[in-house]
N, C-alpha and C positions, 0 to 999 in steps of 0.2 A: 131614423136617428138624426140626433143635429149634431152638423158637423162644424168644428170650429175652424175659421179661417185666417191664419196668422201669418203674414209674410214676414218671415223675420232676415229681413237683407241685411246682413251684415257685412257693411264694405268698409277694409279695413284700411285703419295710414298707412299699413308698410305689408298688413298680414290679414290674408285672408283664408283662412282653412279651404280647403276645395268642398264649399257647402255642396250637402244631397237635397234632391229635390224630392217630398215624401209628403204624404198626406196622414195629419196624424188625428185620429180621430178618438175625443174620450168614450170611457164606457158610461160615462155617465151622463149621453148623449141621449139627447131626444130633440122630436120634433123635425116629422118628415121635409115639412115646408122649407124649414131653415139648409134641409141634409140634400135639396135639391137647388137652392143657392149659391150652395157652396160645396159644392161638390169636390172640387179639389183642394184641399191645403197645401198650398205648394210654401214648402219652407225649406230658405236656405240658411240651415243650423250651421252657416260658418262659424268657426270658433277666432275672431278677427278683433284687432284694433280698430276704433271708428279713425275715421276720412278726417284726415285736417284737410281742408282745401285749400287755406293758403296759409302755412306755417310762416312762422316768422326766419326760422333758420333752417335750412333745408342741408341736414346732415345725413348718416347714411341709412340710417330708418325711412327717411321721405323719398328717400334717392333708389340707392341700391334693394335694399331689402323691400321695399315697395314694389318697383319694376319685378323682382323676380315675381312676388305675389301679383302682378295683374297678368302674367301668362296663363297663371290658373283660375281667375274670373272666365265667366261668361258673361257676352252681353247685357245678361237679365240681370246679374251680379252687380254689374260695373259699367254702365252702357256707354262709356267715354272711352272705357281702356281694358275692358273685358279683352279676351283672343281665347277663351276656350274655348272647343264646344257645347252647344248646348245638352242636358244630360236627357234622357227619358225619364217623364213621370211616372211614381213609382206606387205602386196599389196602396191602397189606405192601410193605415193600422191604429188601432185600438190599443193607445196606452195604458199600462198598467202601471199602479205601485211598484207589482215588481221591476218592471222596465227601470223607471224611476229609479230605483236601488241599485240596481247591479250597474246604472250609469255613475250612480256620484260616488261608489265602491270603487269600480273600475278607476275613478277621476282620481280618488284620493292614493291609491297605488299607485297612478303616474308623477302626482305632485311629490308623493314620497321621496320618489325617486329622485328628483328632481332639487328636492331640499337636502337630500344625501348628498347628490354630487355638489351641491354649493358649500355644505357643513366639512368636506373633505379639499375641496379645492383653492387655493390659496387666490389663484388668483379673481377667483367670486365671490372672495371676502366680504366685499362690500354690499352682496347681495342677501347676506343671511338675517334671518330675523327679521324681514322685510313683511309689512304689512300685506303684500300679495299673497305672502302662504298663506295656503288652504289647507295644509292636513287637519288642524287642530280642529278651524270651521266645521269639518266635513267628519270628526268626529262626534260631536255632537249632534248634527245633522242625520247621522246612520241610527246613532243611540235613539236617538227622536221617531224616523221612522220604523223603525222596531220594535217601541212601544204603542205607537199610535197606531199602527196598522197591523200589528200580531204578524211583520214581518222577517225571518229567519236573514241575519247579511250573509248575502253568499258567498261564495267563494272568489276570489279575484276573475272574471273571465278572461277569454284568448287577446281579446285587444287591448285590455288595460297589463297584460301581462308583457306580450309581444312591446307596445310602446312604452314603457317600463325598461325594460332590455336594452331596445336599444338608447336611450339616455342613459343607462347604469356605462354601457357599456363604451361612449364617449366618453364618462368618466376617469375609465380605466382604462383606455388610449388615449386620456391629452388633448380628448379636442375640444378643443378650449372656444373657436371659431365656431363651430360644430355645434356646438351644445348650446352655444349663445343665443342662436337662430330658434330653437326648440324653446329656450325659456321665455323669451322675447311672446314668442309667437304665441305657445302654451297660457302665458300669465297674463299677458294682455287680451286673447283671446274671450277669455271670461270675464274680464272689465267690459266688455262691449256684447258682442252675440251671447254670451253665455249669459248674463246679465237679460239679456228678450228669451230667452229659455227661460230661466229660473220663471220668470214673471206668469210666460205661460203654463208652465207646468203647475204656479204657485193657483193658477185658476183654475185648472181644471182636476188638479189632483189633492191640492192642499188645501181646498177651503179659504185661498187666498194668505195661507200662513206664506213667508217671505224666511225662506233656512237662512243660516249662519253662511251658509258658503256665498252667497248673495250681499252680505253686509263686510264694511271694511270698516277699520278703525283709522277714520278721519276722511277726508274729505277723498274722494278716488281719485277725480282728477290732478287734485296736487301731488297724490301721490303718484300717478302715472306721470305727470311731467320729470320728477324729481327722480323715478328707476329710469324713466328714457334719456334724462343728463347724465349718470353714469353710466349707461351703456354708450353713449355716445363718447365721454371721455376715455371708454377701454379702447372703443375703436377706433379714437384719434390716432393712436400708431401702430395700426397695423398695416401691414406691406398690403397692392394688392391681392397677393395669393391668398392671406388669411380672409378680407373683406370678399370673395368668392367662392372661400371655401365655406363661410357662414352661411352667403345666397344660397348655394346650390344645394344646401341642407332644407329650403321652405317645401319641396314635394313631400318631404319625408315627414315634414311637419304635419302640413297637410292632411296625408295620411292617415298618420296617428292620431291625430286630433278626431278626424271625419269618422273614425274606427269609433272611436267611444261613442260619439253621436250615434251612430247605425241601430244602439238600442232602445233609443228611440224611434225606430223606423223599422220596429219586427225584425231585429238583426239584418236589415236589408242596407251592406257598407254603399257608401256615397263611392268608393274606389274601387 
């Protein structure tokens, strides 16, 4: 079989999901030559913001929330400012459509959740209606693969449920710090890795079609500049306990994020 070889390093400004290292191999793979090659796919499906390396203004995305995301790099990751461990290579899998579905199902459950606690929250005002949401994207996207592939949408799985939860559930405690760290990291994460996903997945499984969850309405980077000046203005006043209690939220980020990705990796989590 041939095997595809994709390093998708995603090293992020401020956020780096704790990528798994996985080998992911299509079924629509051939060509033993190639499958002795490339025998590992090693892909770090971080879900991250790219590297400004030298910002202009260096606020608390560049600063804080950066630093806490290079604890959970590794070397391979981030070879300047990595301090993980390195992870083990993890046995090959053979994606599927289904794989495929139950990730961008699971994805749009989290994003729900995510657009709920903004649509309820005053002080995320600013964030609703924001060319970043993905539900709507990723409804057309499920409808699409469902037709095209005689594929049934499943049910919500454990991960998109579990991280789901807890954002619902920051909501309905207030934390406002908390939850910023999660959106930040979540919504940016797929302007960047999620983004060398799509791409991948869009060649080995889609025939090179490019989903709606993959396209934004207008240019990304100005829009990713312009959501990272408001988050930067909420965080202008807040005391240090709230700008730590936002950091100390990126593991859990992580996490959650790393969890969705795992189904692309034969359920095998990066955590």
């Amino acid at each position: 079989m041939r095997s595809f070889v994709v390093a998708l390093f995603l090293l992020g400004t401020n956020y780096f999901v704790a990528s798994f290292t996985s080998t992911l191999v299509t079924h629509e793979s051939r060509c033993v030559r190639d499958a002795s090659k490339n025998s590992a796919f090693v892909s770090s499906l971080a879900m991250s913001a790219p590297t400004d390396t030298a910002p202009e203004k260096e606020g608390f995305i560049e600063t804080e929330l950066r630093a806490a995301a290079m604890k959970l790099h590794t070397r391979v990751q981030a070879p300047k400012e990595g301090k993980a461990p390195e992870k083990k290579e993890k046995k090959p899998h053979v994606i599927t459509h289904d794989d495929y579905m139950a990730f961008l199902v699971d994805s749009q459950h989290v994003y729900k959740a995510i657009e709920d606690v903004v649509s309820t929250t005053e002080a995320f005002a600013v964030f609703r209606d924001s060319p970043l949401d993905r539900v709507k994207a990723l409804d057309i996207d499920i409808a699409f693969m469902e037709k095209e592939y005689s594929i049934k949408k499943p049910d919500v799985g454990q991960p998109g449920q579990d991280y789901a939860n807890v954002i619902r559930q920051l909501g309905t405690d207030g934390g406002i710090a908390e939850f910023l760290c999660h959106y930040y990291n979540f919504y940016f994460a797929h302007t960047a890795g999620g983004r060398m996903i799509g791409k991948q997945m869009s060649k080995l499984l889609l025939d090179k079609k490019t989903l709606e969850f993959y396209k934004w309405d207008g240019n990304i980077n100005q829009i990713k500049d312009r959501v990272k000046g408001e988050i930067e203005d909420m965080v202008a006043d807040w005391s240090p306990d709230e700008r730590k209690r936002c950091t100390d939220q990126t593991a859990a980020a992580f996490q959650g994020g790393g969890a969705l990705n795992s189904y692309l990796a034969g359920g095998q989590s990066p955590h």
